[in-house]
Phi, psi and omega in degrees: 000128189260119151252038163233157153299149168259076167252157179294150177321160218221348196203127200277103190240145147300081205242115168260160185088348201276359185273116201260125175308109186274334197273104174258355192296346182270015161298146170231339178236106171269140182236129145232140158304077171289109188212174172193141176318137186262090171235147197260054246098173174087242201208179175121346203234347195300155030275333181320151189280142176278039158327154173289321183279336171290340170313286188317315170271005163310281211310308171334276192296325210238292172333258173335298190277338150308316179276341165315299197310308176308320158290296202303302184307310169293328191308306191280311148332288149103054155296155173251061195228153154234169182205109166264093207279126158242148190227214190245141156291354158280325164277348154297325185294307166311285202284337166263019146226098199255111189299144159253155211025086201221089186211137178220142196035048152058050189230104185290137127316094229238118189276156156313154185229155137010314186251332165301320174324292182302307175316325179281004195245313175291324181276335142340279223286007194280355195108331185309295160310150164204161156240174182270185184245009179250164180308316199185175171291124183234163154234136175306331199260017156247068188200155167250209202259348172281328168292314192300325194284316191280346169290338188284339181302318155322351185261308203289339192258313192286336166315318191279327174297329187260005189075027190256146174243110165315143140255022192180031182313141173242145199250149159221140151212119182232149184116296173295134211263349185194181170195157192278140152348308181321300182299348139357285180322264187000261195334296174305312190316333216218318173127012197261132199263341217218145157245149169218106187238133195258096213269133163295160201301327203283010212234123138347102173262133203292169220265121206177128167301200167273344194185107202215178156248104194259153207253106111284122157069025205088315200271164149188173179237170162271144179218184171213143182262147175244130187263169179058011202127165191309327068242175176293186195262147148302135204281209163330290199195174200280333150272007169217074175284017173028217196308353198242013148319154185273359182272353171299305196269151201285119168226151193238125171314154169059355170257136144310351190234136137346122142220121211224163206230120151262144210206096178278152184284217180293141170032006161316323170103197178276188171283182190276336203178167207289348196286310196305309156322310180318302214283289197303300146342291205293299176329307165284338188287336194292287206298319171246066205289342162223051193260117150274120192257126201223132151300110191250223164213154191299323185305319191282338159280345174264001147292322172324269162348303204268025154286316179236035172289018184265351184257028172256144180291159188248091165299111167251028182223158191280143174256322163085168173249073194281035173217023172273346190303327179285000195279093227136329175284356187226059199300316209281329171297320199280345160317288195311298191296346179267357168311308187302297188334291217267303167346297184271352180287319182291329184277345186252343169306293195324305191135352214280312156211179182243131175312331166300359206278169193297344222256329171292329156289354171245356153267327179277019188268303192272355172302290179295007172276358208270003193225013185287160177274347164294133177223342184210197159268158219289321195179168166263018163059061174189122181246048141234300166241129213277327181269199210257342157296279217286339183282318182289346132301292168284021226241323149340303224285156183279347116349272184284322150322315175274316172318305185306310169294308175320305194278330171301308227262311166292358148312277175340309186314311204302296197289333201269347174264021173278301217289292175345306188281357219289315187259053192221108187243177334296017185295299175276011145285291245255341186280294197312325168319300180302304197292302169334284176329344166263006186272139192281156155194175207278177142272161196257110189266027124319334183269013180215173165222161204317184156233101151288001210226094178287009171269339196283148164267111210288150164254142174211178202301167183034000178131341161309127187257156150215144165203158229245131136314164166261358157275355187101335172303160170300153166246344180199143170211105192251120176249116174305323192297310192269351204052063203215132189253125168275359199237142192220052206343079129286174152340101174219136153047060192252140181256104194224133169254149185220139169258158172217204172209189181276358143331302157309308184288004178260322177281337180268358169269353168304311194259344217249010204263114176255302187247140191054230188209158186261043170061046160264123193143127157250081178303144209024014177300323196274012171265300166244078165180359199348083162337101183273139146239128205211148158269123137280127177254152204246154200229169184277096158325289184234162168211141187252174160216175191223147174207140010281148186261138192254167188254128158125356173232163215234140184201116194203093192259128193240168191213106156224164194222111204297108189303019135260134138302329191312332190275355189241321170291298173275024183217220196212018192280132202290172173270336170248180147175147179254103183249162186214143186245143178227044233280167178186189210262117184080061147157207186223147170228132197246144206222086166236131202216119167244155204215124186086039172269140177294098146000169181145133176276336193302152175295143165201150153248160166251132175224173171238084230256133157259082195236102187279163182292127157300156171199142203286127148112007158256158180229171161294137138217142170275107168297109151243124164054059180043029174230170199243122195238170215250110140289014156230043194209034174294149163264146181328127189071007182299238137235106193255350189214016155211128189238122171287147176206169200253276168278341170153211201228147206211132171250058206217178166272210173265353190261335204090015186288158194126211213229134166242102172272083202243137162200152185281332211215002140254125199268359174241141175234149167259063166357122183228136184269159175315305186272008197208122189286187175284167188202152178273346166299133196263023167278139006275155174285329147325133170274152175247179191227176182296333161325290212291338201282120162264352215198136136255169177239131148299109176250113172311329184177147186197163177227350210303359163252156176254000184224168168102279168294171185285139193262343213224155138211124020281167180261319178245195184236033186238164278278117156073017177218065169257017161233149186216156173220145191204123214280152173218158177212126168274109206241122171244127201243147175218124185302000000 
């Protein structure tokens, strides 16, 4: 979704790498990219509301037979221009196995007929269509590696229905500013030679050449970054060429070949007619004057490229995602969906079914939009009200009603790829078991009886200990395996709610802002609501035991309550939370259930905060797309402090000897530094190093964007939901 203005940057950064070769006369080959932004949702269509099935049939009804008709007119024609559309394999796949009563915000799918088919099927095999080797646009690291492997499997099954065999599947992603190292494996795993990523504008593009081989783990692929956009549309005319400048397009000193984007914007489409092609043509021919210029494909410039991919620099660091912080704005989808998620990855590792099956291919179909980068409508288009009286008036209004169905609708994807499986067993047993597991509910204390003495230190197994702070935090986590006391008081299994103003957004667009801004701000909330930014904090009400408590195990149930109310009547802070410790051997299973939390648009995040004992020889690492990735090995302008992870957070040595921070069901962790707690902003933008790094935060919820992601939580009225509950496990390991 392009949320900036196109004003000039604003702000002076030193981006290496970002210095783009201008000198095209030694081009002879332009390959253009004909394409258009993908938002699954959102905007892009008015006047019609961007609900997803009006997207969708835009693409359907309007798009698809446009661009067909548009290749046939060159054709017929005897242009010597071509035009080759590429689009996603997730909206081919929807259309030509077009689900019926396939509805959403009581909005139809209005499918391809039969005769519609073919014609868009013929023109496949003529070349004119193509697709990327990824579903649509995503971020990955809110994916584990088997859903992401099997998403990748959409490219790969429409090759094989059409028969193409690739030498260079290429992943394109735009909009979203990065993806982790991590999906590298995958990708070489499947056979994927390319990444090609399109930054939005309004966004810092991480610091990258233009055009590299990037290296994990042994493996890589080749990519290219686009800084500033999909790139932006094309201009006019040959004197104002917007995106298809020759500073758009990827040129390397010394290659003859080309790569250029007519790059239509959100949901826009192919162009309107064969004069835009033409246009775009007159425009490269302007730019590349001894250049042959062809509507291509990304396959056909990285067989180029992988003639001298040996004279490309070699990136070995993560670059991350500095818009992941929002997968955080939706605890109960993203519980839920990662409950399915981690179900068919265990029924199929187990043996239990197969990834091939039809009914599994057809729930990861609808699976993958919960991790699509799109999540709503672009805002509720209001910069007054702001506190919690007024928003709860307007909170009527068809603004905020239609956002609340939006977010609702991207809900639906969980239960309609749940439906697929309904006859598919233990597989849909085994989904239901897990969604059970997630439901909060109060606790039941007939099974404990008090704690007077909230100071005290529990004995648990082989020699672990615990004892409790008046905030809840550990005060001692004493681990026997490692001999190692972890809690040295700072922050350990600390609960902080943080509210924020419009400062924090004045500071991160200072650092984080390239051409306008990516909608981060909540305009005029510190004017009329005046917002504090602060951490609140919460204190031990009650502290419980389970009985009978038998000797050597710990069942330790804490009731805590934010030492203001002020933070829960004007913010958003829940009224309660519950945490419960559990020991078992090596380690602990964390229980956190909040009850009551207030609606509120003011920013606010939930964290679950960690700042363990240093110890020489350990370092951080992040479970992403099933790999243990380096967080202090970001690259500039990368996401150096918020991270999607699949399993969880790693404290460890080289054997994997250490402290293990695991959970099933929150896809984000924040990082905090000597100079910075944790936080969901992804400022500063400097890498940082394993020194430097004291801490993670699990962040439960955050809102701190204003647009795209959920503004508000809870969102509806319905059963518990305004309580979330959410698992943790503390693991102390010795190989």
């Amino acid at each position: 979704m392009d949320v900036s203005c196109n004003t000039q940057k604003n702000i002076a950064l030193f981006i290496q790498g970002l210095k783009f070769n201008t000198d095209a006369d030694n081009v002879k080959y332009v390959h253009v990219i004909f394409m258009n932004h993908l938002d699954v949702g959102y905007d892009g269509i008015s006047p019609e509301i961007g609900f997803i099935n009006n997207i969708l049939n835009r693409y359907f009804n309007e798009y698809f037979p446009r661009a067909v008709n548009l290749s046939e007119q060159l054709r017929a024609g005897e242009y010597v221009e071509n035009f080759v559309y590429t689009t996603h394999p997730w909206l081919v796949s929807l259309y030509l196995d077009c689900p019926e009563h396939f509805r959403l915000s009581d909005i139809p799918l209005l499918c391809p007929n039969q005769t519609e088919k073919e014609y868009f099927e013929a023109a496949i095999r003529r070349g004119d269509i193509t697709w990327h080797a990824g579903p649509m646009n995503m971020q990955p690291e809110n994916m584990n590696e088997i859903l992401f492997q099997m998403s990748l499997n959409m490219s790969f099954e429409l090759d094989k229905k059409f028969n193409f065999q690739r030498s260079f599947p290429t992943l394109s992603q735009r909009d979203v500013p990065g993806l982790t190292q991590a999906v590298i494996p995958s990708l070489v795993q499947r056979g994927i030679a390319a990444v090609s990523v399109g930054v939005n504008p309004g966004t810092s593009p991480p610091a990258v050449p233009p055009l590299f081989r990037w290296n994990f783990e042994g493996k890589e692929v080749m990519a290219t970054w686009h800084p500033g956009g999909y790139p932006l549309g094309p201009g006019p005319n040959p004197a104002r060429p917007g995106g298809l400048s020759t500073k758009d397009c990827v040129v390397i000193p010394g290659f003859e070949h080309a790569l250029c984007y007519a790059f239509i914007q959100d949901n826009g489409g192919p162009p309107i007619d064969v004069l835009e092609i033409l246009s775009n043509y007159e425009i490269l021919r302007k730019e590349f004057p001894n250049a042959k210029i062809k509507g291509s494909t990304f396959e056909e410039y990285f067989a180029e490229v992988n003639k001298i991919r040996d004279s490309l620099p070699v990136i070995k660091q993560e670059v991350g995602d500095t818009w992941i912080q929002g997968i955080a704005s939706d605890p109960y989808k993203m519980a839920n969906y990662r409950a399915v998620s981690e179900a068919i990855t265990e029924c199929v590792m187990a043996g239990l079914c197969k990834a091939s099956d039809p009914r599994i291919v057809s729930a990861c179909r609808l699976l993958v939009k919960l991790p699509e980068h799109t999540w709503g409508l672009p805002s509720v288009s209001d910069n007054v009200n702001w506190s919690n009286p007024q928003f709860n008036k307007a909170r009527l209004g068809d603004h905020y009603v239609n956002c609340e169905k939006a977010w609702q609708e991207q809900r639906e994807f969980i239960w309609m790829a749940i439906d697929q499986l309904r006859d598919m067993e233990p597989l849909y047993q085994m989904i239901q078991q897990a969604l059970s597991k997630l439901l909060p509910r109060e606790p039941n204390l007939r099974e404990y009886e008090i704690v007077s003495d909230m100071s005290k230190t529990f004995k648990c197994e082989d020699g672990m200990a615990i004892r409790f702070g008046k905030d809840g935090s550990l005060q001692s986590l004493y681990d026997p395996y490692n001999k190692m006391e972890w809690a040295t008081g700072a922050p350990l299994g600390q609960f902080l709610y943080v509210t924020y103003n419009e400062t924090n957004f004045v500071d991160m667009a200072k650092q984080y802002n390239y051409y306008g801004g990516a909608g981060y701000n909540k305009k005029n909330s510190t004017k009329n609501a005046h917002p504090e930014s602060r951490p609140w904090f919460a204190v031990v009400s009650k502290m419980y035991q389970a009985k009978p408590s038998g000797p050597g195990t710990c069942d330790i149930l804490l009731k805590l309550v934010m030492a203001e109310p002020k933070s829960h009547s004007w913010y958003g802070a829940p009224q309660s939370v519950w945490i419960n410790y559990k020991s078992r051997a090596k380690g602990f299973d964390v229980t956190l259930q909040w009850m009551n939390k207030t609606p509120t648009r003011l920013p606010e995040s939930i964290m679950y905060y960690f700042s363990p004992a240093q110890k020489k020889g350990l370092e951080w690492r992040l479970s992403k797309v099933g790999h243990l990735v380096d967080p202090g090995n970001v690259i500039l302008n990368g996401s150096q402090y918020v991270h999607g992870v699949d399993y969880g957070v790693y404290y460890i040595n080289n054997f994997g000897q250490g402290l293990q921070l695991l959970t099933p069901d929150v896809p984000l962790v924040s990082i905090a530094t000597k100079q910075r707690p944790p936080s969901p902003f992804p400022v500063p933008l400097k890498p940082i190093s394993q020194n430097d790094i004291t801490g993670v935060a699990f962040n439960l919820y955050n809102n701190i964007w204003d647009t795209n992601y959920i503004l508000w939580y809870p969102y509806h009225d319905g059963l518990n939901s305004s309580d979330f509950k959410a698992r943790f496990q503390i693991k102390f390991y010795v190989p």
